[in-house]
N, C-alpha and C positions, 0 to 999 in steps of 0.2 A: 277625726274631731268628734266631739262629742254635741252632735246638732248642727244647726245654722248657727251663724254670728254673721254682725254685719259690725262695720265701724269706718270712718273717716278714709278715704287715700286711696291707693291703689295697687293692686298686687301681681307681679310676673313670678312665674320661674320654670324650671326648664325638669325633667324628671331625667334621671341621671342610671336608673336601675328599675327593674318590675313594671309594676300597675299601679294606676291612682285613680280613682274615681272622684273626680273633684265636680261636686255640687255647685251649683251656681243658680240660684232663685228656684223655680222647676224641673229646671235642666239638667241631666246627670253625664258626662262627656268620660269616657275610658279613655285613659291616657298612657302610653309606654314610652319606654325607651328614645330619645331624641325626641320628645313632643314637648310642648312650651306653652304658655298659657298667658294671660293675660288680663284683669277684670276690675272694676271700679269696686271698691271694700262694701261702698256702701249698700250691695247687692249683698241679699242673703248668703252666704255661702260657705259649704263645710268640704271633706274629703274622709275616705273610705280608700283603704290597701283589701282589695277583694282576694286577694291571694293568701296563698301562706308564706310567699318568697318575703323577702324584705323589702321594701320601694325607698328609694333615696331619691329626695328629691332638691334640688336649690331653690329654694323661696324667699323672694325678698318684697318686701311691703313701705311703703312712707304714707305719712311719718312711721315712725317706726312705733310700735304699738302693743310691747311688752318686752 
């Protein structure tokens, strides 16, 4: 991502390949392969692929928010 964003709702998803570094207020949590996540939007929050592999991950958010 390009920074924090925060907005409305709430977001899960589950990393499906690699690395994600996903941001949440001041908290920065490494995440791989079969980990899952979970967090109210309206909390600061961005994400980083710290790798050079490619990270794929399912993310899903409501409402829905582009």
């Amino acid at each position: 991502s390009d920074g924090l964003i925060e907005h409305p709702g709430e977001e899960m998803g589950y990393v499906l390949e690699g690395v994600l570094e996903l941001i949440i207020g001041d908290k920065t949590y490494t995440l791989a392969q079969g980990d899952s996540f979970h967090f109210p939007s309206h909390q600061p929050h961005g994400y980083v692929n710290p790798g050079e592999k490619e990270t794929r991950v399912l993310w899903v958010n409501t409402p829905v928010t582009f």
